[in-house]
NUPA-485177 format. One line per field, with one value per residue (C-alpha): residue number from 1; residue in one letter; x, y, z. Coordinates in Angstrom, 1 decimal, padded with zeros to 4 digits, always signed. Layout:
<atoms>
pos c(NUM, ...)
code c(A, ...)
east c(X, ...)
north c(Y, ...)
up c(Z, ...)
</atoms>
This chain:
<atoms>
pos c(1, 2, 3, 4, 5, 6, 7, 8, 9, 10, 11, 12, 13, 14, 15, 16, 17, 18, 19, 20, 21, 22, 23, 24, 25, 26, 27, 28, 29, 30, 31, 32, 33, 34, 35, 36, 37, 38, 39, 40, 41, 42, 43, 44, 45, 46, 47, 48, 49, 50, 51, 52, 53, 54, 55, 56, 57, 58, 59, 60, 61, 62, 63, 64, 65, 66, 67, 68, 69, 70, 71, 72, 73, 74, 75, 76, 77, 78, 79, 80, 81, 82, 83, 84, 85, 86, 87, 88, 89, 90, 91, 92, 93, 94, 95, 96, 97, 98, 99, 100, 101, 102, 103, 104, 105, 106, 107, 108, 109, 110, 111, 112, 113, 114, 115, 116, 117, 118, 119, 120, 121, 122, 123, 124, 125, 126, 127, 128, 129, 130, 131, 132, 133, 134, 135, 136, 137, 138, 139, 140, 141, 142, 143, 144, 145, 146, 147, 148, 149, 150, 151, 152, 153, 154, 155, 156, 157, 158, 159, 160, 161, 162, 163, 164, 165, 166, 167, 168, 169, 170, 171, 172, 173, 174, 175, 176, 177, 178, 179, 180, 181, 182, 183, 184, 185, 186, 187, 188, 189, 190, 191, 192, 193, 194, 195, 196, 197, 198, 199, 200, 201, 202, 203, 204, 205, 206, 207, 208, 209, 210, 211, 212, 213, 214, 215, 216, 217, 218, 219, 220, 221, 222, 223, 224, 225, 226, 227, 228, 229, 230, 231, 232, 233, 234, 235, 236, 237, 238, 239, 240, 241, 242, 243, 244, 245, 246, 247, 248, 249, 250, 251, 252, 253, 254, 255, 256, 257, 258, 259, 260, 261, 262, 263, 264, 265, 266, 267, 268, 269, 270, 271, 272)
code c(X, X, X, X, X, X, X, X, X, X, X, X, X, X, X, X, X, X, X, X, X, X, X, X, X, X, X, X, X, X, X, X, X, X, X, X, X, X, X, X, X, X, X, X, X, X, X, X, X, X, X, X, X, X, X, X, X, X, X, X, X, X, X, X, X, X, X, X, X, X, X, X, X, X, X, X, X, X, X, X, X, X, X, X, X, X, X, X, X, X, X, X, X, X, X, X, X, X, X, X, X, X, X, X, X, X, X, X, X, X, X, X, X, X, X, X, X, X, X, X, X, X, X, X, X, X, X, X, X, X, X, X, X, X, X, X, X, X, X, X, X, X, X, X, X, X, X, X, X, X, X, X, X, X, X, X, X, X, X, X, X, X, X, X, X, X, X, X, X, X, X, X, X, X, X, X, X, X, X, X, X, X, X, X, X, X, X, X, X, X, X, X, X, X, X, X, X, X, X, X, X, X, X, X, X, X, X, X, X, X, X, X, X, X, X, X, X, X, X, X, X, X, X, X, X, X, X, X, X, X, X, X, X, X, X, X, X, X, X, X, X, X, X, X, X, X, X, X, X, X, X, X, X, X, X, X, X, X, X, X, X, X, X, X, X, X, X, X, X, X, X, X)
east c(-007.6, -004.1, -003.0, -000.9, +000.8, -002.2, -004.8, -004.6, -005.9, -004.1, -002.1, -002.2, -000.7, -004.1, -002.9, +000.6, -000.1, -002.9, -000.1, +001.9, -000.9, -001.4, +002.4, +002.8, +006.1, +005.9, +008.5, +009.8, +012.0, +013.5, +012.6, +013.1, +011.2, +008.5, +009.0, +010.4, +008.3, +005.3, +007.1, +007.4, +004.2, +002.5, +004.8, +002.9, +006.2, +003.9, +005.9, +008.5, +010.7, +012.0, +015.5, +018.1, +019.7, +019.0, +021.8, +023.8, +021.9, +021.0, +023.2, +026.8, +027.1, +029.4, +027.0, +023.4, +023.8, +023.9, +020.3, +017.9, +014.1, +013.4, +015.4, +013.7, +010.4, +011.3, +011.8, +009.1, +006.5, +007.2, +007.1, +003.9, +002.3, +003.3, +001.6, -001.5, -001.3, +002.6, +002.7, +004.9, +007.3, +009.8, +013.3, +013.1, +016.9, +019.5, +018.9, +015.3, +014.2, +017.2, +017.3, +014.2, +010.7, +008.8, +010.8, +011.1, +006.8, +007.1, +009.5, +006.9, +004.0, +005.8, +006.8, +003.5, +002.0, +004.2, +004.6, +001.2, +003.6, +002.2, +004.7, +007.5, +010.8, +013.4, +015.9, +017.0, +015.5, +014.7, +016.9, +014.2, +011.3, +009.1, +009.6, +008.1, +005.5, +004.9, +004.7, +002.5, +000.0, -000.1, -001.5, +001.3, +002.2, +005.9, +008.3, +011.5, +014.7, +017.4, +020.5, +023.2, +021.3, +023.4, +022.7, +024.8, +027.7, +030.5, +029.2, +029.1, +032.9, +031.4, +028.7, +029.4, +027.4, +025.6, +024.1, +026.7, +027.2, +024.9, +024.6, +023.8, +021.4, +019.5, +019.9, +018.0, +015.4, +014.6, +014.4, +012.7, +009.3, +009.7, +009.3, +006.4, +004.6, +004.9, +002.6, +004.9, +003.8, +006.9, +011.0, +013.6, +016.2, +019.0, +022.2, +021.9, +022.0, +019.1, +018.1, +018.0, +015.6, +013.5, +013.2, +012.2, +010.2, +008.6, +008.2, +006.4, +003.0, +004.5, +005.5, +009.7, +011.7, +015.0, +017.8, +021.2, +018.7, +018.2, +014.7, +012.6, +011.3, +008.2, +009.2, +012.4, +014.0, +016.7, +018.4, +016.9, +019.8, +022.2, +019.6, +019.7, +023.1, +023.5, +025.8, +029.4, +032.4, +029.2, +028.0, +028.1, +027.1, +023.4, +023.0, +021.9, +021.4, +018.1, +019.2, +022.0, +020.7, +024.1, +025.9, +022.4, +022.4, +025.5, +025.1, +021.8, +023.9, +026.5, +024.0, +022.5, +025.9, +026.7, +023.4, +023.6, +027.1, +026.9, +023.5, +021.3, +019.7, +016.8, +016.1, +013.5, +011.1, +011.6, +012.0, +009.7)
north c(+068.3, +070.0, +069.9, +073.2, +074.8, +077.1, +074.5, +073.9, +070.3, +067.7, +065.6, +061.5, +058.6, +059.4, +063.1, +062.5, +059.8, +062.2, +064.5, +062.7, +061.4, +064.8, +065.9, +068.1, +068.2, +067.5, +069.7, +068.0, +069.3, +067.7, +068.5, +067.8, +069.7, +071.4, +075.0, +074.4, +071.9, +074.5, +077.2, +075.1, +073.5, +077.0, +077.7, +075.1, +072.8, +069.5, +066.8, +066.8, +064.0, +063.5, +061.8, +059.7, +062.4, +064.2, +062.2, +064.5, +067.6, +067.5, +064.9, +065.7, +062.6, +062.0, +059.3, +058.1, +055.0, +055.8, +057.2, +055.1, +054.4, +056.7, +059.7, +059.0, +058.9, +062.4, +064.2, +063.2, +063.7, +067.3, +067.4, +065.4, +068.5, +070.7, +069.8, +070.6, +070.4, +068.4, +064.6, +063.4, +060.2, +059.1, +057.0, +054.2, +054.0, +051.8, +048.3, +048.6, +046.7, +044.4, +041.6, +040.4, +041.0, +040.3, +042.9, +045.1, +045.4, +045.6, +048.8, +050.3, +049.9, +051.5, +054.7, +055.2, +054.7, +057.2, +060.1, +060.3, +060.8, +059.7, +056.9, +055.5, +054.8, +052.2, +051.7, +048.7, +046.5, +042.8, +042.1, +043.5, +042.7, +040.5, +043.3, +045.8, +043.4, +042.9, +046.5, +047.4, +044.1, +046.1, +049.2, +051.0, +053.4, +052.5, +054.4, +053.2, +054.1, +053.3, +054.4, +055.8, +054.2, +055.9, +053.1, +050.6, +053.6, +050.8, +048.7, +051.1, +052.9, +056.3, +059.1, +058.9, +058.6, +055.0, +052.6, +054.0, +050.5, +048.9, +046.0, +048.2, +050.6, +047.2, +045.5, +049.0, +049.2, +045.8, +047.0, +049.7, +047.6, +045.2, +047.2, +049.3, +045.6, +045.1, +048.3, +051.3, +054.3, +055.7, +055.8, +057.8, +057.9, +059.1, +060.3, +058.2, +059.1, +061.2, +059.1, +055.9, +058.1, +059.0, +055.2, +054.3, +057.2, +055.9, +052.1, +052.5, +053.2, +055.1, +058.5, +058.8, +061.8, +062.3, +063.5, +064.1, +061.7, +064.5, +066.7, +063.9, +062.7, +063.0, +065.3, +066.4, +066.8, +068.3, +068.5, +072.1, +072.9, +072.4, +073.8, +077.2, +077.6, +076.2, +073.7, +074.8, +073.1, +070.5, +071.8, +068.3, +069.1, +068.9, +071.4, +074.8, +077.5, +079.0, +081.4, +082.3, +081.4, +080.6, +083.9, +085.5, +083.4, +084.5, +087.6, +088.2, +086.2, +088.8, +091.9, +089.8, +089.4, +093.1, +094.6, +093.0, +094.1, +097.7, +096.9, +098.3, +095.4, +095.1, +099.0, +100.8, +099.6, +096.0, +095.9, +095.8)
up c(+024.3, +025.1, +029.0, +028.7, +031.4, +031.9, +032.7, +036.5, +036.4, +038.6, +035.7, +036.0, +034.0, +031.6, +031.0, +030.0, +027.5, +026.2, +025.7, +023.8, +021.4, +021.1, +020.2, +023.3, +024.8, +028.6, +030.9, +033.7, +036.8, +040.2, +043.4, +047.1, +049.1, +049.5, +049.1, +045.9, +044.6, +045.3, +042.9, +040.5, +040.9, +040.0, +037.7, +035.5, +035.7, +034.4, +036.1, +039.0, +039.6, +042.9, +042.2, +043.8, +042.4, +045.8, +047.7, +045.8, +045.9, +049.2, +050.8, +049.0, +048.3, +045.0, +043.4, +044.3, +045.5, +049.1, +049.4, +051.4, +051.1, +054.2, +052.7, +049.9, +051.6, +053.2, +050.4, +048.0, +050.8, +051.2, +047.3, +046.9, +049.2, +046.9, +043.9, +043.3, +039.4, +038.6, +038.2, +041.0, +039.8, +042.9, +041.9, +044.0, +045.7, +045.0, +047.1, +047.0, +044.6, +042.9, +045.7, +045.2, +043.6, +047.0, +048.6, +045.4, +046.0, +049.6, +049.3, +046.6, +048.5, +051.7, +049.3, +047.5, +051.1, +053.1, +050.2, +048.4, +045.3, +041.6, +040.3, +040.9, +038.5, +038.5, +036.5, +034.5, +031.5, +031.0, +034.1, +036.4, +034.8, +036.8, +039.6, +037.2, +036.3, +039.9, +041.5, +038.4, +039.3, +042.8, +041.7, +041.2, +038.4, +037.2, +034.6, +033.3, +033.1, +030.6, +029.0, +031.4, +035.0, +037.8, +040.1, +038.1, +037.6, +039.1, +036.6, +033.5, +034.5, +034.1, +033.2, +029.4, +026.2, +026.5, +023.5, +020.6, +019.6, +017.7, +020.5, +023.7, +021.0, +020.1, +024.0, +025.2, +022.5, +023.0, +026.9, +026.1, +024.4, +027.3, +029.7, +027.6, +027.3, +030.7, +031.2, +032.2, +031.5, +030.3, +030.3, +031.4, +028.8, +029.9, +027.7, +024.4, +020.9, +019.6, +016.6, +019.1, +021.5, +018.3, +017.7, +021.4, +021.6, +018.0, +018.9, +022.8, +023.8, +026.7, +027.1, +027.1, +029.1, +028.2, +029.9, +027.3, +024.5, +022.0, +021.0, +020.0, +023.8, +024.8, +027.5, +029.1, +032.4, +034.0, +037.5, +038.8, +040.5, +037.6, +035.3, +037.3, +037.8, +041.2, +040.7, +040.2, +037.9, +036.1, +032.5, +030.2, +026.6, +027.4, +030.2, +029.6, +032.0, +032.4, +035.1, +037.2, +040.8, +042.6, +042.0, +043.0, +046.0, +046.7, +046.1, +048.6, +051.1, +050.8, +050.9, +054.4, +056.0, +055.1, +056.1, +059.5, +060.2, +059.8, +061.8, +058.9, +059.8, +061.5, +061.2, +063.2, +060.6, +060.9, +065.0, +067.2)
</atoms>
């Protein structure tokens, strides 16, 4: 059976590996809030991730390291009571899970607890491993992420094209089965060649999501606000547009501040 947009059923872990046994593409969004979780939630958006990516969005921060496990927790709680359909996954910040695996678990545990959200994702290969291993033994639903990993952007020197080389491209296939062996339920791949996506996506049991990796994912997600056109002076090569919501923005803001000055607004109608 085929989960399509249509059908209103809550989707789990189950669901989206059902989907890709079946060969059906899995469409994936951020959110951070409520409000517009919920339109995309009955929009029949199948999965929304609640990012790190936020302490941008939201924050105006320039990277997304300095997000903590409360803002986190704030977020992806008004998006978990959204959804009534979407598969909620929640990056767990930078700092919460790489000084240790006891307190790696004890962070996951107090997200899962405070959000009601699906999953959580981390990001990172063999390095992290027995802290995958270890929020998974706790219940907990994990999904990787590889390829370009934000969090280690000091490390890395930059938001470019990851794994051409044929080392990194082996180092994050190998990464890539680990972590599938380990029992997560997918990866996030995140600007790498497309052939290397195919492969992962090929080799795993788990579902992959790329972001930048090419058509052959499992699924595919993009930052909502770059995706609308929210996000000024940011259009890498993998970005497309699938509306124009900053200039409308602008433009209703416009029509607001106008209306109000020439005191069309509230008219008799809309007073009291």
């Amino acid at each position: 059976m085929a989960y399509l947009s249509t059908d209103k059923k809550k989707i789990t872990v189950n669901t989206l590996l059902q989907m890709k046994a079946n060969g059906e593409k899995i469409a994936q969004l951020t959110a951070y809030d409520y409000t517009t979780a919920k339109l995309f939630d009955e929009a029949g958006i199948d999965s929304i991730h609640v990012g790190d990516s936020g302490s941008n969005v939201v924050a105006g921060n320039a990277d997304t390291l300095p997000i903590t496990v409360d803002e986190m927790i704030f977020m992806a709680r008004g998006v978990a009571r959204a959804c009534n359909h979407a598969f909620v996954v929640c990056d767990m910040p930078f700092g919460s899970y790489q000084v240790s695996r006891e307190e790696g678990v004890r962070n996951a545990v107090k997200i899962m607890k405070e959000t009601g959200v699906d999953a959580l994702k981390l990001e990172g290969g063999i390095e992290i491993l027995d802290t995958v291993k270890a929020i998974i033994a706790a219940g907990i639903p994990v999904e990787g992420h590889l390829g370009l990993t934000p969090q280690s952007i000091h490390k890395l020197g930059g938001y470019g094209l990851r794994a051409k080389e044929e080392a990194e491209a082996e180092k994050l296939l190998a990464d890539a089965k680990a972590l599938d062996e380990a029992g997560c339920f997918g990866i996030t791949l995140e600007k790498v060649p497309a052939q290397l996506a195919k492969t992962v996506t090929e080799s795993i049991h788990g579902i992959t999501i790329g972001i930048g990796a090419g058509p052959y994912t499992d699924g595919q997600v993009l930052v909502y606000t770059d995706a609308f056109g929210m996000t000024e002076g940011f259009k890498p090569k993998f970005q497309r547009h699938f509306a124009e919501l900053g200039q409308g923005f602008k433009d209703a803001v416009s029509a607001y501040c106008k209306a109000v000055k020439t005191v069309d607004f509230p008219n008799e109608s809309e007073s009291y």
